[in-house]
LOLO-598383 format. One record per residue: y, x, z of N, C-alpha, C, CB in turn; residue in one letter. Coordinates in steps of 0.02 Angstrom, whole numbers. Glycine has a CB too. Layout:
<pts>
pt npy: Y; npx: X; npz: Z; capy: Y; capx: X; capz: Z; cpy: Y; cpx: X; cpz: Z; cbpy: Y; cbpx: X; cbpz: Z; rest: a
...
</pts>
This chain:
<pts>
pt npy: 5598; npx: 5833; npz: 4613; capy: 5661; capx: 5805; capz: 4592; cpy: 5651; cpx: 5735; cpz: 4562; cbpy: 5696; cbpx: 5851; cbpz: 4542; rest: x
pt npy: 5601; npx: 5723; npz: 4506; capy: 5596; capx: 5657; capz: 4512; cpy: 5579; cpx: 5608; cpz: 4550; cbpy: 5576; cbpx: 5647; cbpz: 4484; rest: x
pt npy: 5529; npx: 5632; npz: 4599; capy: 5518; capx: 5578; capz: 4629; cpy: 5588; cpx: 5568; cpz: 4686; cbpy: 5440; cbpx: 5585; cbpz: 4662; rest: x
pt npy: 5638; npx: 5600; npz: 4686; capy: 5703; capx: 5575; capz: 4735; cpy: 5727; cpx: 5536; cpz: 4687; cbpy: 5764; cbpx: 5632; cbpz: 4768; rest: x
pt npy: 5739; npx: 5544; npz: 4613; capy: 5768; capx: 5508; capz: 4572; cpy: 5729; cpx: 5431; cpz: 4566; cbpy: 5773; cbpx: 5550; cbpz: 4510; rest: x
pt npy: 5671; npx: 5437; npz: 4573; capy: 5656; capx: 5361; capz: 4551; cpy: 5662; cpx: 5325; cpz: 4652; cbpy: 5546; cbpx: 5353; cbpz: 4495; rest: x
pt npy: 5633; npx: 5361; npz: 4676; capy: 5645; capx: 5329; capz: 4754; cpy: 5721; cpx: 5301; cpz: 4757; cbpy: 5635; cbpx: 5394; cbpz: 4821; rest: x
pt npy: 5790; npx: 5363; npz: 4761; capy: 5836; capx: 5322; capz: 4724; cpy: 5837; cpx: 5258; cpz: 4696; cbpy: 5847; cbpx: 5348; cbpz: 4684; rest: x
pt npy: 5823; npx: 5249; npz: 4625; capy: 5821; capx: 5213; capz: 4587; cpy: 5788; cpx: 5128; cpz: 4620; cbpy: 5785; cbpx: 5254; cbpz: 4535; rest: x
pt npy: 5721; npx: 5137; npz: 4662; capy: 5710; capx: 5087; capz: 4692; cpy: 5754; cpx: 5069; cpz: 4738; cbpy: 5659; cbpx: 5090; cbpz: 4713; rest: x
pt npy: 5786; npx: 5104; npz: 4780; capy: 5840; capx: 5080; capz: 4829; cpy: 5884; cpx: 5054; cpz: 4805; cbpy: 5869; cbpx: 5120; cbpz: 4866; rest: x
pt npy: 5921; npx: 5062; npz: 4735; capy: 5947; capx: 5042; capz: 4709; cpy: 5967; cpx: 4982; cpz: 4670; cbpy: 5942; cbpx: 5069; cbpz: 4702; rest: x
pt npy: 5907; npx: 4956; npz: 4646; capy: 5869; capx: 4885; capz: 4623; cpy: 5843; cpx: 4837; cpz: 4669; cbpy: 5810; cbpx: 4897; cbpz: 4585; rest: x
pt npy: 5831; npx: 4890; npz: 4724; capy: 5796; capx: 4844; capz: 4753; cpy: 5838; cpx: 4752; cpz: 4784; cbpy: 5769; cbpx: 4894; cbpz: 4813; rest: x
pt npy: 5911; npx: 4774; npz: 4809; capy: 5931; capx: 4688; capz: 4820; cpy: 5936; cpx: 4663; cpz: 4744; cbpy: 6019; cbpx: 4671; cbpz: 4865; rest: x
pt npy: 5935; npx: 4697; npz: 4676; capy: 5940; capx: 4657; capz: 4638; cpy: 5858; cpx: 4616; cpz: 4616; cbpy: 5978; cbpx: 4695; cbpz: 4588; rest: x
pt npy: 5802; npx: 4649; npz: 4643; capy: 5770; capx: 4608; capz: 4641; cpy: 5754; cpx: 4562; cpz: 4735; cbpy: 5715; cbpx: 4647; cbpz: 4599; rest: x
pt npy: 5793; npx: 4576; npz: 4752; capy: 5770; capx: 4512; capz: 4807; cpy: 5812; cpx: 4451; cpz: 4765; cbpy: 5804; cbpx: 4525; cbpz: 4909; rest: x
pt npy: 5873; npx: 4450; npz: 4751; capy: 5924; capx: 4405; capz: 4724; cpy: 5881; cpx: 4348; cpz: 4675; cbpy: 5984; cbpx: 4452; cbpz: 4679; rest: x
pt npy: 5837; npx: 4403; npz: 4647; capy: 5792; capx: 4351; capz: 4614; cpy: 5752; cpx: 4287; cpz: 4636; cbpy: 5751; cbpx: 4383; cbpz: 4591; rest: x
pt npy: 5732; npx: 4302; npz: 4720; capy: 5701; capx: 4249; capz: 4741; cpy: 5724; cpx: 4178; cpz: 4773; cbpy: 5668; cbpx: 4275; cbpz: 4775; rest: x
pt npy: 5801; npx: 4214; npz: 4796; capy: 5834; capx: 4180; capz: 4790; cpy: 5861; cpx: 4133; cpz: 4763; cbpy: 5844; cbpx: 4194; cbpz: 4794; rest: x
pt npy: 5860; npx: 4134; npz: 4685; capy: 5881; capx: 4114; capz: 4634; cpy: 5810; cpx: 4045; cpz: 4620; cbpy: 5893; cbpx: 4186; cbpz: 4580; rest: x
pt npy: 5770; npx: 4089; npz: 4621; capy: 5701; capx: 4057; capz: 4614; cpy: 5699; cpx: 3982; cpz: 4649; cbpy: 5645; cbpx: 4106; cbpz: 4650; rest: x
pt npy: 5710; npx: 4005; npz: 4734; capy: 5705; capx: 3951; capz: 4784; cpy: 5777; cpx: 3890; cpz: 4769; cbpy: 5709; cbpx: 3994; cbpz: 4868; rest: x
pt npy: 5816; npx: 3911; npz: 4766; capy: 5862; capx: 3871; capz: 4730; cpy: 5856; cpx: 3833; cpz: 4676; cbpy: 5900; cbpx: 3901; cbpz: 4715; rest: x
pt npy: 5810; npx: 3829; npz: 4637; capy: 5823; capx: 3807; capz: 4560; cpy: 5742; cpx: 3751; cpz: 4586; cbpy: 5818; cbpx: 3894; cbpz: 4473; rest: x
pt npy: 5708; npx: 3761; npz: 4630; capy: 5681; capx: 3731; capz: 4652; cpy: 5685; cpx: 3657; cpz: 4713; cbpy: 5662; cbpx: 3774; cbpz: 4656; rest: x
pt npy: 5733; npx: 3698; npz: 4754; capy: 5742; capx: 3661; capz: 4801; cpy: 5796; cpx: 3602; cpz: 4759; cbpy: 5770; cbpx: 3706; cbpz: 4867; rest: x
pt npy: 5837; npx: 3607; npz: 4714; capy: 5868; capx: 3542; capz: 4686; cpy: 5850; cpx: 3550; cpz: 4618; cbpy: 5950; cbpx: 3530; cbpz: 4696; rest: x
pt npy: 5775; npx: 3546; npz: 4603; capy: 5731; capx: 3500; capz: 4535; cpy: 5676; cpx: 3459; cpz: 4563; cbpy: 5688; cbpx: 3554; cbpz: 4473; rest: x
pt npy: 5638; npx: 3443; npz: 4528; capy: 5592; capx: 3370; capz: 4536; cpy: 5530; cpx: 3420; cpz: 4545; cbpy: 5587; cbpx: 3300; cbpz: 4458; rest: x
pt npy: 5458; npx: 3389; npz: 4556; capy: 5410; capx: 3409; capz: 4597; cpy: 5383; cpx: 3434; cpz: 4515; cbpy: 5367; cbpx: 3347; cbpz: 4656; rest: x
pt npy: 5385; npx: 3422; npz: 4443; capy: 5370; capx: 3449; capz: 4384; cpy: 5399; cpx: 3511; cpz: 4377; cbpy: 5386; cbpx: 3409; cbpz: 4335; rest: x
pt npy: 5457; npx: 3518; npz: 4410; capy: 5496; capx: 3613; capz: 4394; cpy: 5451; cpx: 3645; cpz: 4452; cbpy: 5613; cbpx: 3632; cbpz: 4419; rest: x
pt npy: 5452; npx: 3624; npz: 4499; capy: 5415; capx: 3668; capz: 4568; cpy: 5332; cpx: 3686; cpz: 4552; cbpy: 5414; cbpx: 3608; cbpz: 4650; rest: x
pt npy: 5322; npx: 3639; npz: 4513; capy: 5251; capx: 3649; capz: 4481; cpy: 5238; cpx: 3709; cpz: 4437; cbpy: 5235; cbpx: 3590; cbpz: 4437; rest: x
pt npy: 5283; npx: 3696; npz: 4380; capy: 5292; capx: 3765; capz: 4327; cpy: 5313; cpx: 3818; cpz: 4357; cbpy: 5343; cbpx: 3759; cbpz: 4270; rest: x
pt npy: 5343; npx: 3808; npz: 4403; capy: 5374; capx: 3878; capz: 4425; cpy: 5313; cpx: 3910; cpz: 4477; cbpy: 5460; cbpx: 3867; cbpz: 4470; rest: x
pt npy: 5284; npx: 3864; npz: 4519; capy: 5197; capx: 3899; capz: 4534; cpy: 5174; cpx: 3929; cpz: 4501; cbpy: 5142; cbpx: 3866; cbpz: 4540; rest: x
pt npy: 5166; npx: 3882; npz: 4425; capy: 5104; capx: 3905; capz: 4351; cpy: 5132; cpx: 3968; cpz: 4370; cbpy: 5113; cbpx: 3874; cbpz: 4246; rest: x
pt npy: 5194; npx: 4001; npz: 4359; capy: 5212; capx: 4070; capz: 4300; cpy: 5201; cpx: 4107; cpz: 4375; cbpy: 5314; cbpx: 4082; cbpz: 4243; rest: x
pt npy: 5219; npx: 4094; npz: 4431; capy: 5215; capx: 4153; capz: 4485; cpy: 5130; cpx: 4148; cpz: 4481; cbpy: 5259; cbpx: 4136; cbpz: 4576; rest: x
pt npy: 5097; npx: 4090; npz: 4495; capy: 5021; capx: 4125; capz: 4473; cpy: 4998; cpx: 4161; cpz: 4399; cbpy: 4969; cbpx: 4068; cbpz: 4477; rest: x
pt npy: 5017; npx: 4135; npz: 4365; capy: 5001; capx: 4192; capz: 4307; cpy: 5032; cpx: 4278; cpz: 4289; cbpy: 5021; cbpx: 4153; cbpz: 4248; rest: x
pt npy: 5093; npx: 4287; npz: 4333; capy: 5125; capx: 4344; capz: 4329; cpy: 5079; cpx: 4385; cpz: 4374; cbpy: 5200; cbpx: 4341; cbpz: 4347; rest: x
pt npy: 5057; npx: 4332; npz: 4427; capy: 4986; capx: 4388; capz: 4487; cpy: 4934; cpx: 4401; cpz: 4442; cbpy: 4935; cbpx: 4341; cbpz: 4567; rest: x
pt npy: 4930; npx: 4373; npz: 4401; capy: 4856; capx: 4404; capz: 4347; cpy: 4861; cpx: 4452; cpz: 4343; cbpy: 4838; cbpx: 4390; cbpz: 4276; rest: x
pt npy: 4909; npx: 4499; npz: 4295; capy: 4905; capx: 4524; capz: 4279; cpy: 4887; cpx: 4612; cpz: 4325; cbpy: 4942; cbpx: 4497; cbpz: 4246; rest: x
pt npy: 4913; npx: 4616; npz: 4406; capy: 4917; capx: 4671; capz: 4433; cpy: 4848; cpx: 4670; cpz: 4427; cbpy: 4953; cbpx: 4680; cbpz: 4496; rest: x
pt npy: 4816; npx: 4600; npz: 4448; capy: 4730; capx: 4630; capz: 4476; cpy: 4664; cpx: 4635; cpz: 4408; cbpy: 4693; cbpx: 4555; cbpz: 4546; rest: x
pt npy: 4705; npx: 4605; npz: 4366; capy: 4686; capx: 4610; capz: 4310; cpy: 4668; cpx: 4692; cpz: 4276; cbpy: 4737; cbpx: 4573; cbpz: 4280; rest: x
pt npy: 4734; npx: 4734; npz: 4302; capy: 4749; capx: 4818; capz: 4281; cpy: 4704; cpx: 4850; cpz: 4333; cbpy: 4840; cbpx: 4849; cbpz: 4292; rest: x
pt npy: 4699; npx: 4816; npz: 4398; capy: 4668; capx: 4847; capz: 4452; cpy: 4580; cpx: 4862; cpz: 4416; cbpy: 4676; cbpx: 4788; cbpz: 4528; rest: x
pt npy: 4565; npx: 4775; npz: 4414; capy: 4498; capx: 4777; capz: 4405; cpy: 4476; cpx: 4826; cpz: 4329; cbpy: 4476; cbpx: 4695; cbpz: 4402; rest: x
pt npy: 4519; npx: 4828; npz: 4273; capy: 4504; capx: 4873; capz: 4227; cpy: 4501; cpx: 4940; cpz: 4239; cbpy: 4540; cbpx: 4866; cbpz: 4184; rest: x
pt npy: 4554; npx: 4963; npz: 4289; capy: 4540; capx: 5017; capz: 4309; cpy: 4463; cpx: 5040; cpz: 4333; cbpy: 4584; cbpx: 5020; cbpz: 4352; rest: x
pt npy: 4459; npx: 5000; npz: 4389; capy: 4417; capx: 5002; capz: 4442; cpy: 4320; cpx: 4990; cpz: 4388; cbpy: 4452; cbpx: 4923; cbpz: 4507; rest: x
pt npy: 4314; npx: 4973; npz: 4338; capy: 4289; capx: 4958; capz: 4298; cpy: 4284; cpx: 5030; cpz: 4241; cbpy: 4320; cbpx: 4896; cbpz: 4284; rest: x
pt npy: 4348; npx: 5046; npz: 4218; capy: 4320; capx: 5120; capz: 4180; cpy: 4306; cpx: 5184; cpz: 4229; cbpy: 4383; cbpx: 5149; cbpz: 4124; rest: x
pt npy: 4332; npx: 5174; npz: 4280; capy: 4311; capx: 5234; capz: 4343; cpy: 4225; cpx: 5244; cpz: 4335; cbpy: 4331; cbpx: 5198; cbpz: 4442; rest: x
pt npy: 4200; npx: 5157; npz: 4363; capy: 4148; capx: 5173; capz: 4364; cpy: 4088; cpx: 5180; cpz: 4324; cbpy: 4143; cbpx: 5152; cbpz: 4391; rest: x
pt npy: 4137; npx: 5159; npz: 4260; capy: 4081; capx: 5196; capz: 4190; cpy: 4065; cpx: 5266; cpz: 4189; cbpy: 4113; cbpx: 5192; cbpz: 4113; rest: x
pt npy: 4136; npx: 5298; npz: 4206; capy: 4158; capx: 5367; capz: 4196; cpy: 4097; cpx: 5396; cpz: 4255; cbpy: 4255; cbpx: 5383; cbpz: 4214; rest: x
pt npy: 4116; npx: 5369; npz: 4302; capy: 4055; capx: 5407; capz: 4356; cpy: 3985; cpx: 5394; cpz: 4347; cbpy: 4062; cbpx: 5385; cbpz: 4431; rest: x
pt npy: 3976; npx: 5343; npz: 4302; capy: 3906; capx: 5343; capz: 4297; cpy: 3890; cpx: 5373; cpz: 4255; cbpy: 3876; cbpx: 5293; cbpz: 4291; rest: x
pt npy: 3901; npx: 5370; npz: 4195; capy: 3902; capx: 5437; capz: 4114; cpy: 3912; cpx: 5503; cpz: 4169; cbpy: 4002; cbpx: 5429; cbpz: 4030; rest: x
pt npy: 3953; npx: 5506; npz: 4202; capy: 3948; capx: 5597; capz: 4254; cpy: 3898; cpx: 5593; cpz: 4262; cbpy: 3984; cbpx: 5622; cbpz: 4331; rest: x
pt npy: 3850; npx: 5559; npz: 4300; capy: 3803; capx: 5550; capz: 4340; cpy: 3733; cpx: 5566; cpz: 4307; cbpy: 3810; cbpx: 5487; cbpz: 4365; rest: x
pt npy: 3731; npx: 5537; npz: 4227; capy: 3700; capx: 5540; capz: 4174; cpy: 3688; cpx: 5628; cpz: 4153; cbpy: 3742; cbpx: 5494; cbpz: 4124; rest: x
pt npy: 3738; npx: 5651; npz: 4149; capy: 3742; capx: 5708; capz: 4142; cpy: 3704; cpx: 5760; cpz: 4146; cbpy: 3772; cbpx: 5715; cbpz: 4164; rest: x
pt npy: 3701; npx: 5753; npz: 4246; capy: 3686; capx: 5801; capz: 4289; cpy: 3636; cpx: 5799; cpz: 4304; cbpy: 3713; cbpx: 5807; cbpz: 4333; rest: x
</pts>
């Protein structure tokens, strides 16, 4: 049952986040080459953060398997 509720929930949001890019490309296409710049900075710094969670993950896994490994 939850997972229909949040699948839901993404269908639901979901054009409200396309609207966003929209919005994005607009506020770009009529500012100067200094807004198009900042607005790069923050879309590259908002990508930090997924691979950032990835690599921590991916990083205590393999402590965890090596301390197992230690173990046995």
């Amino acid at each position: 049952m939850k997972i229909k509720i949040i699948t839901l929930l993404f269908i639901l949001l979901s054009q409200t986040i396309s609207s966003q890019c929209a919005m994005c490309k607009a506020v770009v296409e009529n500012g100067d080459a200094d807004m198009a710049e900042g607005i790069n900075s923050g879309i590259t710094f908002l990508m930090l953060f997924p691979y950032l969670f990835l690599a921590i993950g991916i990083i205590i896994y393999y402590r965890n398997k090596k301390r197992d490994a230690k173990k046995l």
